[in-house]
C-alpha positions in Angstrom: 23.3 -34.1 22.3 22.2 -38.1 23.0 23.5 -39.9 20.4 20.2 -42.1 21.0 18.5 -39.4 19.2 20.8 -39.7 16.3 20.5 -43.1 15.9 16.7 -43.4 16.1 16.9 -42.4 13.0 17.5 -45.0 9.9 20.6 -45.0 7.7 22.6 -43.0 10.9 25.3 -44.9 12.1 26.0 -45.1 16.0 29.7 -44.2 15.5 28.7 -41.0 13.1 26.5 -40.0 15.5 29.1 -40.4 18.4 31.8 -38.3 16.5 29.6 -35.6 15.4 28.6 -35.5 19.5 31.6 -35.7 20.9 32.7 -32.9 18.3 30.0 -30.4 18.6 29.9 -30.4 22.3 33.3 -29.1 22.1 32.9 -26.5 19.5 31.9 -22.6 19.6 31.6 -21.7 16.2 30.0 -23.0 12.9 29.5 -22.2 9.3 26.0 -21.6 8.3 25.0 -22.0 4.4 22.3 -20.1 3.0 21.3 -19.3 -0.4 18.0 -17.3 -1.7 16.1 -18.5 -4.9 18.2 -16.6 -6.9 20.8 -18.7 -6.6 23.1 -16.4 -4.8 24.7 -18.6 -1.8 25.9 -17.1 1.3 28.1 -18.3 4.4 28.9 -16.9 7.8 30.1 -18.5 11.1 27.5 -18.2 13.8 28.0 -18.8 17.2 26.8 -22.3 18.4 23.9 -22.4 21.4 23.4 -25.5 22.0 22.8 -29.2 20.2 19.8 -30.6 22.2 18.0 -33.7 20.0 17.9 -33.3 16.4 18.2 -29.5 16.3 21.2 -27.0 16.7 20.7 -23.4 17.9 22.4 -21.1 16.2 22.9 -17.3 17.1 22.2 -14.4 15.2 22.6 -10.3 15.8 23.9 -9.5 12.9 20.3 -9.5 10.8 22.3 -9.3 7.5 22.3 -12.5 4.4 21.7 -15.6 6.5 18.5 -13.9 8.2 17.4 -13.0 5.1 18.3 -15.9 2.9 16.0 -18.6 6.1 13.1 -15.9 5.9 12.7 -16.5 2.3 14.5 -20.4 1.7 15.0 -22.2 5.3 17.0 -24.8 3.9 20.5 -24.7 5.1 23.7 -26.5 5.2 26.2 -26.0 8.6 30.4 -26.8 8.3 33.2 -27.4 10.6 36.2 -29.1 10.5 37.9 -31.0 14.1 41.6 -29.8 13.2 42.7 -32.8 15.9 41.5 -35.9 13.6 41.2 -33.3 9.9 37.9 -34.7 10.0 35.0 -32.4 8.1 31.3 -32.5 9.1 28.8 -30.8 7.2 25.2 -30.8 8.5 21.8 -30.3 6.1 18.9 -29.3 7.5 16.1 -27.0 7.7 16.0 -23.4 9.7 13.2 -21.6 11.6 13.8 -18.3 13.0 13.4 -17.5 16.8 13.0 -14.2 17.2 10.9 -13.3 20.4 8.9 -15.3 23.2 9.7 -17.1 25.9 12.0 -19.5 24.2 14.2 -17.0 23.2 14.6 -15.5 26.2 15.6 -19.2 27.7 18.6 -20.0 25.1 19.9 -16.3 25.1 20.5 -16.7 28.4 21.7 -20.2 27.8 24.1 -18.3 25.2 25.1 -16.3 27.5 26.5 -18.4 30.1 28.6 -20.5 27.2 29.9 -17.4 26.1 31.0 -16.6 29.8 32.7 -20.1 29.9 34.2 -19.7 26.2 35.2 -16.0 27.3 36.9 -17.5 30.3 39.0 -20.5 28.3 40.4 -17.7 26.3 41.4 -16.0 28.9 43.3 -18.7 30.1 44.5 -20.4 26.9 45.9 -16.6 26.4 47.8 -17.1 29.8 49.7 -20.4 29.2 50.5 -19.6 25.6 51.9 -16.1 27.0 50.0 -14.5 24.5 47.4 -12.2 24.8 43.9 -11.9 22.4 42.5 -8.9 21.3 39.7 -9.4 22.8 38.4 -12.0 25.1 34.9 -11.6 25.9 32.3 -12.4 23.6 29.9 -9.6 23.7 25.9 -9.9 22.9 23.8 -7.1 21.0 21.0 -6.0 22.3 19.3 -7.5 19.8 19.7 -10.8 18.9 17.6 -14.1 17.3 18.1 -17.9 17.2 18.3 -20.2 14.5 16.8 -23.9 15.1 18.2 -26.4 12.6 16.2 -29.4 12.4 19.1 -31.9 11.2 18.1 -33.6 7.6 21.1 -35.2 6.9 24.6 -35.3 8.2 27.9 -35.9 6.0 31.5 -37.1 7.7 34.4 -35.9 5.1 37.4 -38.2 6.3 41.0 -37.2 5.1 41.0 -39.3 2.5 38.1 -37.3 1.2 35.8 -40.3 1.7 32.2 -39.3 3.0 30.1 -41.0 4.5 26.8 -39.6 4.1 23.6 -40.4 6.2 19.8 -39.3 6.4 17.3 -38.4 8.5 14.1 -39.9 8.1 
């Protein structure tokens, strides 16, 4: 992700925006919030497409709470934690379902060759810790869907428990 399109925005700051970069370009996995208008919330990892602009690609196959909870309420709020620095981000913005078309097509095939890398790594990680996974591939469904997250706001949760929170406009 360019961290000129973070900081076009107001109120982001360019070192935010470079940590939350540097950090999601080097993750797999995050934790998708979702809750319906009942009030019931709901959070599952997801595996992470891409970051391109303002927007994260999220997959989906399971077609269970989260797909349910965007149909109906597309505001959502994504997690992680970078275990190196104990450094929490947590991402708000708002999701749209991709479910067919020709966009789909293009980032589940871009999902598929960073599972292939992230498949491979483990493989390899496995090796030099002498340890073996379960399982090492990450397999795709046959039927699967994206979630687009237009980033809203973005939150840093230092270990202090400081945050420094900042919004899109």
């Amino acid at each position: 992700m360019p961290i000129k399109d973070l900081t076009k925005r107001k109120n982001v700051s360019r070192e935010i925006a470079e940590k939350i970069c540097y950090f999601l370009n080097k993750t797999e996995f995050l934790n998708i919030a979702t809750c319906d208008f009942s009030g019931r919330p709901n959070v599952a990892p997801k595996f992470l497409v891409k970051v391109e602009g303002t927007n994260i690609y999220l997959a989906d196959y399971v077609f269970g709470r989260t797909f349910i909870n965007i149909k109906n309420n597309p505001r959502v709020s994504l997690s992680a934690v970078n275990l190196t620095t104990l450094t929490g981000y947590q991402i708000n913005g708002t999701a749209r379902i991709i479910a067919s078309g020709p966009e789909l097509k293009r980032l589940i095939k871009e999902m598929q060759a960073k599972q292939v890398k992230f498949s491979a790594s483990r493989l390899i990680e496995g090796l030099h810790k002498e340890t073996a996974y379960k399982d090492f591939e990450v397999t795709l469904p046959e039927k699967a869907c994206i979630f687009k997250i237009k980033i809203e706001e973005v939150a840093e949760i230092g270990r202090s428990g400081k945050i420094h929170r900042r919004k899109y406009k």
